[in-house]
N, C-alpha and C positions, 0 to 999 in steps of 0.2 A: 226706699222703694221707688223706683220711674220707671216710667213708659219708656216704649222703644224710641218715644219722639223725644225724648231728653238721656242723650249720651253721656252727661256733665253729672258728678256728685251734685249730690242736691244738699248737703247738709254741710254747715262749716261745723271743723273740730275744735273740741271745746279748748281752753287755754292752759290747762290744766299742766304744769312738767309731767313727765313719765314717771311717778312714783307712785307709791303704797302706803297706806298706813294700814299698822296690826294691833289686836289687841295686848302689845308687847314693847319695848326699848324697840323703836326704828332700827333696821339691820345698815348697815353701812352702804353707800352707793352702790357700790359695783355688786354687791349682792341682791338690790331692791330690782337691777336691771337685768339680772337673770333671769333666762326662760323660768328657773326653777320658782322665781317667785310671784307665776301666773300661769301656768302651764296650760288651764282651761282658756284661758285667752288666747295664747300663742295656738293652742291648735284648732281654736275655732277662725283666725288667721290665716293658718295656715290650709284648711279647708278651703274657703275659701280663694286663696291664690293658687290653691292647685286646679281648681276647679276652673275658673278660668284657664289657666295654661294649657288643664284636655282641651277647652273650647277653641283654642286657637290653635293648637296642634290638628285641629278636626275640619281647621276651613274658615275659621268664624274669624271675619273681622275683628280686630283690637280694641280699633276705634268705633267703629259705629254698625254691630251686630245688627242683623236682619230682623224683625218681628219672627219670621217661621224661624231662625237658627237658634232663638230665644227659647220659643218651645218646644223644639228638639229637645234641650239640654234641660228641660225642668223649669220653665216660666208660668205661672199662676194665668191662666186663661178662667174665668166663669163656666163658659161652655164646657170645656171639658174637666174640670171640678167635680161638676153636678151632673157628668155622664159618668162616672165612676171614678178617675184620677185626681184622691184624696191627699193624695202625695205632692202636688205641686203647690198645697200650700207649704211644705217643709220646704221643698227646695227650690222654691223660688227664694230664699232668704239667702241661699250659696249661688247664685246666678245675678250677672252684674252685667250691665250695658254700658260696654266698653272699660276701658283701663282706667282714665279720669275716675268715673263713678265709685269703679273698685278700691284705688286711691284711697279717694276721700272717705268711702266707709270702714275702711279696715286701718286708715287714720283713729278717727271718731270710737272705732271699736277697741284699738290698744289703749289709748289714754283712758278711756271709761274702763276698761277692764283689769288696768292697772290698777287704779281706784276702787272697783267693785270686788274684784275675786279675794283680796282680805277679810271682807265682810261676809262674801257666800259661802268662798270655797270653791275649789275645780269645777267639781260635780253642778254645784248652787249654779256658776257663770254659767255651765253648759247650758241647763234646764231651763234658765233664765233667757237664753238666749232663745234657744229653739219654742219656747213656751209664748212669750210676747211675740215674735218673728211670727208666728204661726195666729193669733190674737189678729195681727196686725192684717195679716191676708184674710183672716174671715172677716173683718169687719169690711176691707176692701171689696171682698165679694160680695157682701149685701149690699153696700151703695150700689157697685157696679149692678147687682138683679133689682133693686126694689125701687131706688133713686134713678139713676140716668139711664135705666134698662139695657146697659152696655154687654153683652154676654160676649164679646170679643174682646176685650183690653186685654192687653199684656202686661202683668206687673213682674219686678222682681228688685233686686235689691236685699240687703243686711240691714238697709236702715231703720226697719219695722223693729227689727232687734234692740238695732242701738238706740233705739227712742225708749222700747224697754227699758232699758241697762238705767238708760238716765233716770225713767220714773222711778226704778227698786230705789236707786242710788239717793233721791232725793227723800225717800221715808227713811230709810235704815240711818239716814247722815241727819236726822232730826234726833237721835236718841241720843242727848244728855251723858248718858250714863255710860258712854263708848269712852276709854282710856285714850282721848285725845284733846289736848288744849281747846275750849269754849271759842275760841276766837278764831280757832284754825277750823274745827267744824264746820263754824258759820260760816267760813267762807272757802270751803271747799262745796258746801251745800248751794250756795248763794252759785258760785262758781256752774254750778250742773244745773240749777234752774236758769240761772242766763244761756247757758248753751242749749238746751230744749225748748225756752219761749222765743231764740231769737229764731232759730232752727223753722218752729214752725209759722210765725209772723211771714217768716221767706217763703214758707210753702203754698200761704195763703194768697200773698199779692201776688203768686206764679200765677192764680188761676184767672187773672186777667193778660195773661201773655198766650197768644196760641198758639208760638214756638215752642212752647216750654210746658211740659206738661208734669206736675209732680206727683203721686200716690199721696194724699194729704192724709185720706181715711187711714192707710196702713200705718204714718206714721203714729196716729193720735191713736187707733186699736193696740200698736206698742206700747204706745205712751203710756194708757190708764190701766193696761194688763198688767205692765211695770207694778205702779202705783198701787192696785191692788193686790199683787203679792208681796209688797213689804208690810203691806198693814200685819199682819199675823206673826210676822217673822220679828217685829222692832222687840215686843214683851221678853222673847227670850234668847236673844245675842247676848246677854252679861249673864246667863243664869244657867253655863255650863254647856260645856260643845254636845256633851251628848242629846241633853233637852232642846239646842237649838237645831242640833242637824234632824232629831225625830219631827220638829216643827218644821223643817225646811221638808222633809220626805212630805208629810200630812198636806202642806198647802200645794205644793208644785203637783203631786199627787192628784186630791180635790180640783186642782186649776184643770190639768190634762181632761180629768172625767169630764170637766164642764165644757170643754172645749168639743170632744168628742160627741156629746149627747146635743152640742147645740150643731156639728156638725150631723148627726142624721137625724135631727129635728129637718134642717134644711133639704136635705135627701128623701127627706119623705113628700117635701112641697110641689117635687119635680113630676 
């Protein structure tokens, strides 16, 4: 997530190769690197780079988007949030300032979701994404109303998502009882928490540069929305697809409701 004043990814991608693991014998390379074996990645990807492309077909600079051409296309304003346009916390998660930024999050977003969508599933990466992504801009908005009283900021960016991604990633890669070597666990886990604490250590020392302005709250509203949707979900990943997909419907479900009732808790303060 950045401000119009930082045209640059704000997030390095994690180190991870582009592969997968399933609860099954590893599929052979050139299979692992098939759309077919992420599908909900690739088209949240692929969202994403189209969505830019209309942007630049429409007039919008590449490199260094306008503030107003930002909220044209669906950039997360305060202001107009809490004058009825509930929708720009969705898609400000598919709105990106400039090509760099895009880059670097739909980097961040393929290796994590190579990694992630064997544990969710299509459906699970999608929910997961747009559910934290959206997490991450409400929390943005209340710093921005209650903290720095900012009702203009421009936010937008995937990265409220992919700090999600990371948080699911680091509960579901604790469960022991996942059919992958103890050693390789630990350090695919290890692997995704160095990528989110170094992630946001960089987010933090930005807020003494006043060139450089980074959405900190969005990323860390991603981060623990992550975090608290695998709690529920870790009990039942070995204990049967059908028990774990009704637990994946139940939480992400439960997460929306809550998400929604604290959005017009907010709506009603206006």
């Amino acid at each position: 997530m950045s401000s119009p004043s930082q045209p640059e990814g704000e997030i390095l991608p994690p180190n991870e190769p582009q592969g997968a693991y399933v609860a099954e014998p590893p599929p052979p390379p050139q299979r692992r690197r098939s759309i077919l074996s992420a599908p909900g990645t690739y088209l949240l990807v692929g969202i994403n780079c189209a969505v830019f492309i209309w942007m630049v077909l429409h007039g919008v600079d590449p490199a260094s988007p306008t503030p107003a051409q930002l909220i044209h296309f669906g950039a997360n304003v305060p202001a107009l949030v809490l004058h009825g346009q509930w929708y720009r916390l969705l898609t400000a998660t598919f709105v990106h300032v400039g090509l760099i930024h895009l880059l670097t999050n739909m980097w961040c977003l393929w290796n994590l979701g190579l990694l992630g969508e064997p544990l969710l599933g299509r459906w699970g990466m999608i929910a997961v994404y747009i559910l934290t992504g959206v997490a991450g801009n409400f929390l943005s908005l209340v710093v921005n109303i209650f903290v720095t009283h900012d009702f203009y900021s421009v936010g937008a960016g995937a990265s409220g998502a992919v700090f999600g991604i990371a948080g699911i990633l680091i509960v579901l890669l604790s469960n022991k009882k996942l059919p992958i070597p103890a050693f390789e666990l630990d350090r695919l886990r290890r692997s995704v928490i160095q990528f989110a604490g170094l992630n946001l250590v960089i987010g933090l020392v930005t807020i003494a540069l006043p060139l450089i302005r980074i959405d900190n709250s969005a990323h860390v509203g991603g981060f623990l929305c992550g975090l608290a949707l695998g709690v529920p979900l870790v009990p039942e990943m070995t204990n049967g697809r059908a028990r774990y997909l009704r637990r994946q419907k139940l939480t992400f479900g439960t997460a929306a409701l809550f998400l929604s009732l604290f959005g017009y808790w907010l709506a009603s303060l206006r």
